[in-house]
One Martini backbone bead per residue (centre of mass of N, CA, C, O) as a GRO file, in nm:
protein
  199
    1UNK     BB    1  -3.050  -5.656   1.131
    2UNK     BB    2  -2.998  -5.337   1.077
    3UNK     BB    3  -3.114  -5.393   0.749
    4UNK     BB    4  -3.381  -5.483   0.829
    5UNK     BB    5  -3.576  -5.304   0.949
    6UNK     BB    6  -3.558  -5.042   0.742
    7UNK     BB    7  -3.695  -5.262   0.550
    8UNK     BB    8  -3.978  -5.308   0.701
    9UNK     BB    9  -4.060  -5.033   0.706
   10UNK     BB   10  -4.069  -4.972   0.372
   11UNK     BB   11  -4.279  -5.210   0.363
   12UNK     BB   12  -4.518  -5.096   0.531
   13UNK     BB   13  -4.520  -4.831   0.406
   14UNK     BB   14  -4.597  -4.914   0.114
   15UNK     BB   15  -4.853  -5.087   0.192
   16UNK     BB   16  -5.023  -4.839   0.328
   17UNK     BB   17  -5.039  -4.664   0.066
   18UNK     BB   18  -5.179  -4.900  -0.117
   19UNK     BB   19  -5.447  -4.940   0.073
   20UNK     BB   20  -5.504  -4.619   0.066
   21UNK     BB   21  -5.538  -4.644  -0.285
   22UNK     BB   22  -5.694  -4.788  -0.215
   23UNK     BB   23  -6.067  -4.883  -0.296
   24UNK     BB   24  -6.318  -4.775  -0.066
   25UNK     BB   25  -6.606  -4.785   0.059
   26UNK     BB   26  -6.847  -4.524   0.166
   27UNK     BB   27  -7.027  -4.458   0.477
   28UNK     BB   28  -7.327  -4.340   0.524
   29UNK     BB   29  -7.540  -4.167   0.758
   30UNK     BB   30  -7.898  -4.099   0.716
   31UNK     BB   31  -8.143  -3.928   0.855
   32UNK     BB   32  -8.486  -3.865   0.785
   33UNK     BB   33  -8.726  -3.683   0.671
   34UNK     BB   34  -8.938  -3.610   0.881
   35UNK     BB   35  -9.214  -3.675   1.163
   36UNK     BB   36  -9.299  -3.711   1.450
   37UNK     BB   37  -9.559  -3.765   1.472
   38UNK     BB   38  -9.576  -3.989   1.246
   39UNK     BB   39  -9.351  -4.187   1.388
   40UNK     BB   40  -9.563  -4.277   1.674
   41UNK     BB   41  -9.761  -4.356   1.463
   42UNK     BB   42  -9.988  -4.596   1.383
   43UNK     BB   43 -10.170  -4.834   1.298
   44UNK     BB   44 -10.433  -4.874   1.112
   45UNK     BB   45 -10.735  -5.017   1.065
   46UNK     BB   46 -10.811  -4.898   0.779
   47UNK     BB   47 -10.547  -4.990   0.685
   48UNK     BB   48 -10.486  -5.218   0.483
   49UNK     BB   49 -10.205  -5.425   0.469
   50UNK     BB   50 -10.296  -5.446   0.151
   51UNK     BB   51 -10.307  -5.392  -0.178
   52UNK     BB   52 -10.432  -5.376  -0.518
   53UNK     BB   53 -10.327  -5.341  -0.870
   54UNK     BB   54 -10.457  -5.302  -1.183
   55UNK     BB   55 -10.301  -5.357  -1.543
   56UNK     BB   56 -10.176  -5.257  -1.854
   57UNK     BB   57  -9.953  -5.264  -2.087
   58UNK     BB   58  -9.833  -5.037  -2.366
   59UNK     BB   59  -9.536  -5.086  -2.325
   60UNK     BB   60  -9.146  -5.199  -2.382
   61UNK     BB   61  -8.855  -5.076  -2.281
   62UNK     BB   62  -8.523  -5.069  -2.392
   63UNK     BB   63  -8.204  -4.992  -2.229
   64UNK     BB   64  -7.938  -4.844  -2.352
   65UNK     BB   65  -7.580  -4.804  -2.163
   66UNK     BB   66  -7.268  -4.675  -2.212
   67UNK     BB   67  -6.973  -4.595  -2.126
   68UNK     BB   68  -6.979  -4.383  -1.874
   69UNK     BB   69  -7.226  -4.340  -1.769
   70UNK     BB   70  -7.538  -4.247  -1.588
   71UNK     BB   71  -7.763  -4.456  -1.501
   72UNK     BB   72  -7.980  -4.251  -1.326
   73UNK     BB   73  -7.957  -4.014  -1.540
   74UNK     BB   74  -8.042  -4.195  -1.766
   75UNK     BB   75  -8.324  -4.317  -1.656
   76UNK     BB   76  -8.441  -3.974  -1.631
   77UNK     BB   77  -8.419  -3.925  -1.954
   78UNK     BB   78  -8.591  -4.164  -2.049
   79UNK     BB   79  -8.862  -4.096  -1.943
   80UNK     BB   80  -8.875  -3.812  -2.091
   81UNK     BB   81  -8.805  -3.938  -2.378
   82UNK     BB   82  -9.079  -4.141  -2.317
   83UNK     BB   83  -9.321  -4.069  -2.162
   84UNK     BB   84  -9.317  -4.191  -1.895
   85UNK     BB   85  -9.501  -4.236  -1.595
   86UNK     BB   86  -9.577  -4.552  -1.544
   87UNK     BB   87  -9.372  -4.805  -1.405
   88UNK     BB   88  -9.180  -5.126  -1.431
   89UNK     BB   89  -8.891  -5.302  -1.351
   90UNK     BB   90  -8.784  -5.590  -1.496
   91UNK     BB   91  -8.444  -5.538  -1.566
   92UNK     BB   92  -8.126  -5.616  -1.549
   93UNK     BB   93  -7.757  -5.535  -1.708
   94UNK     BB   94  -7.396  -5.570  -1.662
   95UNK     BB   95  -7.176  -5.283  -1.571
   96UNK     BB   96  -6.932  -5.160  -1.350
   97UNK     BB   97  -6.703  -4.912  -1.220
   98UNK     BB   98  -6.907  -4.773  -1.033
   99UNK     BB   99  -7.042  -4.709  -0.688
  100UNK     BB  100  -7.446  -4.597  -0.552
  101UNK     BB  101  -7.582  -4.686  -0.243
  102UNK     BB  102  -7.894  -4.747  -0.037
  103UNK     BB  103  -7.978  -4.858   0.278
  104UNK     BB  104  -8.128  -4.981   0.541
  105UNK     BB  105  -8.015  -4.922   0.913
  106UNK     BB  106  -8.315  -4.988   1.075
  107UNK     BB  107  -8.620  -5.020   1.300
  108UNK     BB  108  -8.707  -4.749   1.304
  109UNK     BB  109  -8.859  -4.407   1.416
  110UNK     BB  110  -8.648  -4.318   1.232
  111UNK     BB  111  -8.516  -4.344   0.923
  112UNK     BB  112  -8.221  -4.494   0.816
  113UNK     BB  113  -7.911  -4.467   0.624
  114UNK     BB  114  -7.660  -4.630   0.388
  115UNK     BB  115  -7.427  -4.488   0.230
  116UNK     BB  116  -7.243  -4.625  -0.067
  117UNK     BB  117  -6.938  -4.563  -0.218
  118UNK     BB  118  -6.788  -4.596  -0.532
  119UNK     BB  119  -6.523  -4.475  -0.756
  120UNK     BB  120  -6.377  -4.796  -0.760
  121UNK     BB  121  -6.613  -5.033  -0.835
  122UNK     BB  122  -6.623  -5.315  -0.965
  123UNK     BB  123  -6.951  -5.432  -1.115
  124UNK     BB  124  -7.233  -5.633  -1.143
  125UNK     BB  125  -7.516  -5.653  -1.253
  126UNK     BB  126  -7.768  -5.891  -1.130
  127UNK     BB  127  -8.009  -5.655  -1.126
  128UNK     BB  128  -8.350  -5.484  -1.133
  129UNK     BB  129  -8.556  -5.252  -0.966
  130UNK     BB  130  -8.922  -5.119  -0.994
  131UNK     BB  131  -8.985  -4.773  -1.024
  132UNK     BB  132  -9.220  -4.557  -1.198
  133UNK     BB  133  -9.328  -4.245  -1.038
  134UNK     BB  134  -9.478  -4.000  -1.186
  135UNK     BB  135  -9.164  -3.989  -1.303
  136UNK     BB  136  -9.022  -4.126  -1.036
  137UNK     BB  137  -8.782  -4.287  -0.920
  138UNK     BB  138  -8.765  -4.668  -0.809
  139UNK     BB  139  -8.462  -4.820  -0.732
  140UNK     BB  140  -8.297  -5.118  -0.762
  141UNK     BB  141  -7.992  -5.298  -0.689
  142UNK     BB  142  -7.744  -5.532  -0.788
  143UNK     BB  143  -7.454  -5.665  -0.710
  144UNK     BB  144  -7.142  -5.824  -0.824
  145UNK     BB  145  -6.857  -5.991  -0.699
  146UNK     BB  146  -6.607  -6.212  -0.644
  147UNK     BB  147  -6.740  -6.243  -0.326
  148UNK     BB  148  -7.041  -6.055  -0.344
  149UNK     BB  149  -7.337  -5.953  -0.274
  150UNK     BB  150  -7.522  -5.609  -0.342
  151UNK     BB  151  -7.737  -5.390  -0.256
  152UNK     BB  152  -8.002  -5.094  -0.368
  153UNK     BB  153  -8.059  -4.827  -0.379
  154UNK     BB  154  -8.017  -4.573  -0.663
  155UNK     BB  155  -7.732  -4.393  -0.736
  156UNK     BB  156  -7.546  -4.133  -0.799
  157UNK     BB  157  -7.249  -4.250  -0.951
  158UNK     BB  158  -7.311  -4.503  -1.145
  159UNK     BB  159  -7.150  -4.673  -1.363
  160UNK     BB  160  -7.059  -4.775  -1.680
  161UNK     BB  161  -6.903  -5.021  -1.840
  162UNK     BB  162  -6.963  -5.208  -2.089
  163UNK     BB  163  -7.298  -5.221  -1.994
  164UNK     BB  164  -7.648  -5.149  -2.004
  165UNK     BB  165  -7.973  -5.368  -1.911
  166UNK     BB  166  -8.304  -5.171  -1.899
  167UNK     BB  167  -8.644  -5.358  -1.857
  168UNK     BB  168  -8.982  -5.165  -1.921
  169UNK     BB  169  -9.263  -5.145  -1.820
  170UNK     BB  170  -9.571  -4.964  -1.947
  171UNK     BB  171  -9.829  -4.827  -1.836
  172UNK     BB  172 -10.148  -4.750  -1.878
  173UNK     BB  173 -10.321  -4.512  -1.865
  174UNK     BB  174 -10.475  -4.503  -1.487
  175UNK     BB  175 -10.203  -4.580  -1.332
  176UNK     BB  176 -10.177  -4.553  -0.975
  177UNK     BB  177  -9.852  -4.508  -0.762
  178UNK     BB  178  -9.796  -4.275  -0.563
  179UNK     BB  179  -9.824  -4.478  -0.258
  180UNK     BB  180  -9.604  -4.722  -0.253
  181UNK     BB  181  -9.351  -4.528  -0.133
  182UNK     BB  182  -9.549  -4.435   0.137
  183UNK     BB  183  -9.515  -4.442   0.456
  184UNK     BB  184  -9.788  -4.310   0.556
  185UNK     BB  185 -10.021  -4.544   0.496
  186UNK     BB  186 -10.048  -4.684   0.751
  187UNK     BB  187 -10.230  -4.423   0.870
  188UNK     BB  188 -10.342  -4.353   0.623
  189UNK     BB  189 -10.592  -4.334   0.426
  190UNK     BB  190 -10.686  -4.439   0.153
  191UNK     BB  191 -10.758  -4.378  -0.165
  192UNK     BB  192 -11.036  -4.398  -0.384
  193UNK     BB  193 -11.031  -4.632  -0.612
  194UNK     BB  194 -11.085  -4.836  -0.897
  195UNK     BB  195 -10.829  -5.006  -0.872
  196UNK     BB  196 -10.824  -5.075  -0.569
  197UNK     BB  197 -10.757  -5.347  -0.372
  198UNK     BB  198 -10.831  -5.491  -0.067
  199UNK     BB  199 -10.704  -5.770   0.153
   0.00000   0.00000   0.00000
């Protein structure tokens, strides 16, 4: 018994130093930065529900992704070499080899994110989506590991592992996407354009 004791004691020193050297994802809460003023305000009457935006493909561009490479600086550095100006990400796949996103972590205003960050977190995308809005990236990724789905905005910090594709339908111009992920929509009147319908 007397050898036994100081020998599960290395065996859990062991254990807990591996536990720690094992990469877990960290989670950061930051609260956004808005206007009390803005915050406080309801929802306009004047300001539709939902509305409406009709427009045209004007090309579809296939990006593909090599290992290393930093997802969401490829896709802002491609926007800028392809010339996209407004468009929507029509689908997504590959794998990572880290990642880091964030998703809303309240249901009140002011709205706070939960950032998640692994820098060894091996995990397939699952899925892509979202806007380039006026040359702005506004993306969303899902990811699966062998145990669960997660996911949200995708932040910088993404690698790439065997490789990643990322398909864009590119709107023709005249199509104003400005308002789409604009939280003040709800209570500022919308400004009136011929694409836009109420319903």
């Amino acid at each position: 018994m007397r050898h036994f004791i100081p020998r599960l004691i290395q065996i859990l020193s062991f254990l807990a130093i591996l536990d720690l050297a094992t990469a877990r994802p960290t989670r950061t809460e930051v609260t956004n930065a808005t206007t009390p003023a803005g915050d406080v305000k309801s929802n306009s009457d004047q300001v539709p529900d939902v509305y409406a935006l009709t427009g045209q493909f004007d090309r579809v561009v296939v990006l593909r992704f090599k290992y290393q490479t930093d997802l969401l600086a490829g896709l802002e550095r491609m926007v800028k070499d392809c010339k996209i100006r407004n468009a929507v990400i029509l689908s997504g796949i590959g794998s990572v080899k880290s990642y880091h996103y964030h998703t809303v972590s309240n249901g009140a205003f002011p709205s706070k994110n939960i950032f998640v960050r692994n820098p060894d977190g091996p995990a397939d995308i699952a899925g892509m989506n979202g806007y380039v809005i006026d040359g702005r990236f506004h993306a969303h990724i899902s990811f699966a590991d062998p145990d669960k789905a997660f996911g949200g905005h995708l932040e910088p910090g993404t690698t790439v592992f065997t490789f990643a594709v990322v398909t864009v339908g590119v709107f023709k111009d005249g199509m104003d996407l400005n308002r789409v992920d604009d939280q003040s929509y709800r209570w500022q009147v919308l400004m009136t354009h011929s694409r836009a319908a109420a319903v």
